[in-house]
DOBANU-324056 format. One line per 8 residues: number of its first residue (from 1); their letters; for each residue x, y, z of N, C-alpha, C, O, CB. Coordinates in pm, 1 decimal, m for minus. Atoms other than C-alpha are relative to their C-alpha. Glycine has a CB too. Layout:
REM DOBANU-324056
NUM = A = X,Y,Z,X,Y,Z,X,Y,Z,X,Y,Z,X,Y,Z  ...
This chain:
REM DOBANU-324056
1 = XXXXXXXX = 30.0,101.3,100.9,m155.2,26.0,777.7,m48.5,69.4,m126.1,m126.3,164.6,m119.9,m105.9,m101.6,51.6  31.2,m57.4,94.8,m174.2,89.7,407.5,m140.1,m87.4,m48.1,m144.0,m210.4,m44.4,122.4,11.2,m90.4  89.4,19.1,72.3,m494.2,51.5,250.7,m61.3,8.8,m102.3,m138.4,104.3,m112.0,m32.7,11.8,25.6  8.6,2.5,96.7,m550.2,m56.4,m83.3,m130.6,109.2,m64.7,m119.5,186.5,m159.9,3.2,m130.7,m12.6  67.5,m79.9,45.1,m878.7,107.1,m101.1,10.7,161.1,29.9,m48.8,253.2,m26.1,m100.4,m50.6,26.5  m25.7,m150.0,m63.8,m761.8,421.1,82.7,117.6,21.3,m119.1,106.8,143.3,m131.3,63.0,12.0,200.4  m62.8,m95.5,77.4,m492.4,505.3,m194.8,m47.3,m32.2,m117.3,41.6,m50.0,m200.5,140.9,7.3,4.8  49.7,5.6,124.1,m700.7,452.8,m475.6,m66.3,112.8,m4.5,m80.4,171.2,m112.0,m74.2,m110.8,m33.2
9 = XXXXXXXX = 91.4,m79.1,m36.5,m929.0,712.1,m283.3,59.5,134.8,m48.1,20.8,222.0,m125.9,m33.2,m14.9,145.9  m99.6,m110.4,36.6,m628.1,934.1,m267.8,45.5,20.4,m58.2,118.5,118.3,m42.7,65.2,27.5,28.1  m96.5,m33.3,171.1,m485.2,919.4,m613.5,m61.7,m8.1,m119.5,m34.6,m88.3,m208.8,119.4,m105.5,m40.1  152.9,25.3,82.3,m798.7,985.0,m816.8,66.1,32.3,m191.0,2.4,24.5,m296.0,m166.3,170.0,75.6  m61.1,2.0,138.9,m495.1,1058.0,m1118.4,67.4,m120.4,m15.8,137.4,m122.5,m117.1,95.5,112.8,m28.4  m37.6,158.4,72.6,m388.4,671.0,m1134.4,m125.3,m28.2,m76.9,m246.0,m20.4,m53.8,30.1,m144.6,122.2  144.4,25.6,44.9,m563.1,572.2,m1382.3,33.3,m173.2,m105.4,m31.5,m210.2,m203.3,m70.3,176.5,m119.3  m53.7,102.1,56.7,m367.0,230.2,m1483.9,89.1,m89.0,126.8,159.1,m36.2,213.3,87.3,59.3,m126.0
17 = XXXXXXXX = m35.7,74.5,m139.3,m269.8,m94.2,m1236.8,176.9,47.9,m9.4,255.8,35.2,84.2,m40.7,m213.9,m2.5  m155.6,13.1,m21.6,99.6,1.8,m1373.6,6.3,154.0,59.7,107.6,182.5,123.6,109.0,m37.2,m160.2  m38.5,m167.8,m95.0,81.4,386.1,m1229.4,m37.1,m82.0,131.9,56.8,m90.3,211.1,m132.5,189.9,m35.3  26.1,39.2,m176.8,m82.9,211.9,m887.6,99.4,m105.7,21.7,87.6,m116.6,143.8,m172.5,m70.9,49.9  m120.6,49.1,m22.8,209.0,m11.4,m869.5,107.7,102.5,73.0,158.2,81.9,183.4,44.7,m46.3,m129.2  m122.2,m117.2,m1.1,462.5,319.0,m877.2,m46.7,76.8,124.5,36.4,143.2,186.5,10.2,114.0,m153.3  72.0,m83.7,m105.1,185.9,473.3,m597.6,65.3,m103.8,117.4,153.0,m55.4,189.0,m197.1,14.4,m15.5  m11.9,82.5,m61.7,236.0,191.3,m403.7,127.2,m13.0,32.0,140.3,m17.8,154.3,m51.4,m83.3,m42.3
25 = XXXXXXXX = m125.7,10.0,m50.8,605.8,159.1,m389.2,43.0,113.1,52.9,137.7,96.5,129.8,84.7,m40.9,m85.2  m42.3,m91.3,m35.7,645.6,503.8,m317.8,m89.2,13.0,178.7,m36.9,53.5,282.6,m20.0,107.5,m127.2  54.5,m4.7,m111.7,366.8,474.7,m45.6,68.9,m83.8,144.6,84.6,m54.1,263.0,m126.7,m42.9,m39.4  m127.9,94.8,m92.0,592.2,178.1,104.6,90.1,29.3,110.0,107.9,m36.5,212.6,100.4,m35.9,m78.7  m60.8,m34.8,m135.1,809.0,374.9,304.7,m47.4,53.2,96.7,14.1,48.7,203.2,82.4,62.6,m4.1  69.4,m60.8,m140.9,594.1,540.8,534.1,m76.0,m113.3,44.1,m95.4,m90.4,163.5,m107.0,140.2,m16.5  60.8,102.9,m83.0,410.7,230.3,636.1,60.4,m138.8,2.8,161.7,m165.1,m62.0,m132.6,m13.7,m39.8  m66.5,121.0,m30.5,463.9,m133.3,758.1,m115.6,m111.2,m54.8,m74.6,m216.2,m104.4,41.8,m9.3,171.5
33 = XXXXXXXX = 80.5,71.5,23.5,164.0,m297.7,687.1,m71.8,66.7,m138.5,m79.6,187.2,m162.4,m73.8,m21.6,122.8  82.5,m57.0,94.9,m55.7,m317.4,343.9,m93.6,m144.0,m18.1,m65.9,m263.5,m28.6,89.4,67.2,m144.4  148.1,111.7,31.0,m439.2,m482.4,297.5,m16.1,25.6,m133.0,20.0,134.1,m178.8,m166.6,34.5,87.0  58.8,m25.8,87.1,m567.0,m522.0,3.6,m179.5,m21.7,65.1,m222.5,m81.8,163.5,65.0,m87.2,m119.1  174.6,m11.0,m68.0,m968.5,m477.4,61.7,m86.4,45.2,m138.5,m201.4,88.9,m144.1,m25.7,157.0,154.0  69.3,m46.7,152.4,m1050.0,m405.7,m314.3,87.5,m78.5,m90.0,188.6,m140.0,m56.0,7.5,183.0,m45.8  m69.0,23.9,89.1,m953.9,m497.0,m635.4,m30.6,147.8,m88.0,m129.3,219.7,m103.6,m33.2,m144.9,m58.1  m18.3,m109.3,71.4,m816.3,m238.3,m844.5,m83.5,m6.1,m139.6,m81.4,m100.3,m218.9,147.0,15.8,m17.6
41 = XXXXXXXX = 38.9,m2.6,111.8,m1035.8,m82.7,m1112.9,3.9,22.8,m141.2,m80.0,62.2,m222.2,m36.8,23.6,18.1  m36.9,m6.6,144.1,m853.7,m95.0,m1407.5,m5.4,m86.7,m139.0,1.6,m209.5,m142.2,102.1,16.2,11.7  m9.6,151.8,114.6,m858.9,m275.3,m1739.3,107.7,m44.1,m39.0,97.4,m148.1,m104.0,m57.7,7.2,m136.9  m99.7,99.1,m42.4,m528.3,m371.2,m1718.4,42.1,m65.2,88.2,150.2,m123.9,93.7,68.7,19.8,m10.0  m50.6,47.9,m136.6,m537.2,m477.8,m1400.0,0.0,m181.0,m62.0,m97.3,m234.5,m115.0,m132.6,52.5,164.4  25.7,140.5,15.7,m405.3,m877.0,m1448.0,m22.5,m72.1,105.8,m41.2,m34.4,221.5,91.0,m58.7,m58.5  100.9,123.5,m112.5,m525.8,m1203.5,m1284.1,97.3,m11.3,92.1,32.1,m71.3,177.5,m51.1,m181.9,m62.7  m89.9,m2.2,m53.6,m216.6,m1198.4,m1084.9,59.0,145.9,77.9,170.8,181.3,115.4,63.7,m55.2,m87.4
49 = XXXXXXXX = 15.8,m113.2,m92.5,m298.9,m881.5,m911.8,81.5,34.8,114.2,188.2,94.3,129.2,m109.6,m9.0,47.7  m68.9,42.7,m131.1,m255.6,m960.6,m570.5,183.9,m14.5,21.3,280.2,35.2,79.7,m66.0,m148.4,22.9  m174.0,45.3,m37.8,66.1,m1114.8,m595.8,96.7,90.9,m72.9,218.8,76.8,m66.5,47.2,m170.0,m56.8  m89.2,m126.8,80.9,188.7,m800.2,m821.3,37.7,137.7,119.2,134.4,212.6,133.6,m122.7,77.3,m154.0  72.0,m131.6,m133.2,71.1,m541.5,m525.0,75.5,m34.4,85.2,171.6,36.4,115.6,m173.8,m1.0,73.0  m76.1,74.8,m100.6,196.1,m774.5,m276.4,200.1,27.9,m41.4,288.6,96.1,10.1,m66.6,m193.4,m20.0  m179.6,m54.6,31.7,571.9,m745.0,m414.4,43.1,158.4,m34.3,156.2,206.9,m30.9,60.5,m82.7,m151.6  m74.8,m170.3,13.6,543.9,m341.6,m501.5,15.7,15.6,85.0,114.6,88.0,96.8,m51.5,126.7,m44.9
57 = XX = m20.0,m38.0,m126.1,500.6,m337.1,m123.7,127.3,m24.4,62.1,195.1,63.1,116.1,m89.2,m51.7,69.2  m96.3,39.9,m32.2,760.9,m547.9,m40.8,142.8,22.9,m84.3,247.9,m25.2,m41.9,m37.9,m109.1,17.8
């Protein structure tokens, strides 16, 4: 299971929700499952987060 706060941990050079998008789709193929358990700390991160994260996965 991917964990939102576990690759934020591990990619301490994202430093924008649109690079953790690109982390995220690439992280995609090695796993089946993804939590979110944080919200990402960026200042572009928009209110429509979730459901942005949710589709890089998928």
């Amino acid at each position: 299971m991917l964990l939102l706060s576990e690759v934020l941990i591990q990619s301490p050079e994202v430093d924008s929700f649109e690079e953790l998008i690109e982390v995220i789709k690439v992280r995609r193929q090695s796993e089946m499952f993804f939590r979110i358990d944080v919200k990402p700390p960026f200042s572009d991160t928009p209110e429509d987060w979730e459901d942005r994260l949710e589709a890089a996965f998928t």
